[in-house]
VOMARDO-44310 format. One line per 4 residues: number of its first residue (from 1); their letters; for each residue x negated, z, y negated of C-alpha. Coordinates in steps of 0.2 Angstrom, whole numbers, plus 2048, in hexadecimal, padded with zeros to 3 digits. Layout:
BEGIN
NUM	a	X:Z:Y  ...
END
This chain:
BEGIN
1	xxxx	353:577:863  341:57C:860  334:572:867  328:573:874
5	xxxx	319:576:867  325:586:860  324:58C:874  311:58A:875
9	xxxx	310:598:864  31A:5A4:86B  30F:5A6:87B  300:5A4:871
13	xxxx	309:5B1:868  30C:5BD:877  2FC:5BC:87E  2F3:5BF:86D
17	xxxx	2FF:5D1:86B  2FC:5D4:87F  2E7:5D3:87E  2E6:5DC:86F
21	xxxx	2EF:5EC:877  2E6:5EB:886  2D5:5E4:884  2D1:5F5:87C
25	xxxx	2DB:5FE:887  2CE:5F8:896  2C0:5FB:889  2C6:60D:889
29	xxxx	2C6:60F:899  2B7:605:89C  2AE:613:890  2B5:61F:896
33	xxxx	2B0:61A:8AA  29D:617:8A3  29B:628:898  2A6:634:8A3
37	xxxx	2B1:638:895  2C2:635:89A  2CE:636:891  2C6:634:880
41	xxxx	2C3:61E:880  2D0:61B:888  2DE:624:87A  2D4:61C:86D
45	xxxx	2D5:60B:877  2E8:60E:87A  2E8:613:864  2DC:604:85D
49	xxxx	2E9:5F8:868  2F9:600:863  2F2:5FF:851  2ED:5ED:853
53	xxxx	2FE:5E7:859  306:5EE:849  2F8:5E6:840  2FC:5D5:84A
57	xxxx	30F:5D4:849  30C:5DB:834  304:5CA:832  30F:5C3:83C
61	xxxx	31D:5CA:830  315:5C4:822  310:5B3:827  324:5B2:82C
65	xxxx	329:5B7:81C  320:5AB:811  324:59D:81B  336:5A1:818
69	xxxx	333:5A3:806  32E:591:809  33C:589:812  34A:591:805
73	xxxx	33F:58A:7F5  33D:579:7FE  350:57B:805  357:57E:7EF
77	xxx	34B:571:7EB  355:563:7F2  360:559:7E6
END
């Protein structure tokens, strides 16, 4: 059973992939409000999020992944 700590990455995790999608998203449209421009910011907002959730869950992936490499190693270690 994981622990409560395990709970508290997971939101931190959640919240971290839902502000970086929509804080840019509200800059768009912020920029786009303030300059007349619409619809230009607010695609690029919607882009730049999208581009850095699949930057955010590529680290995620990776930070995974070495951490497994680690458990096996320790788990053929053992005696």
């Amino acid at each position: 059973m994981p622990s409560v700590a395990r709970y508290g990455d997971y939101i931190g995790l959640g919240i971290q992939i839902a502000a970086s999608m929509v804080l840019p998203l509200l800059g768009g449209i912020w920029l786009d409000g303030y300059l007349n421009t619409t619809p230009w910011f607010t695609l690029g907002g919607a882009l730049l999020g999208i581009l850095s959730v699949f930057v955010t869950i590529f680290k995620l992936a990776v930070t995974a992944n070495k951490q497994s490499e680690r458990d096996a190693r320790k788990r053929n270690s053992k005696p």
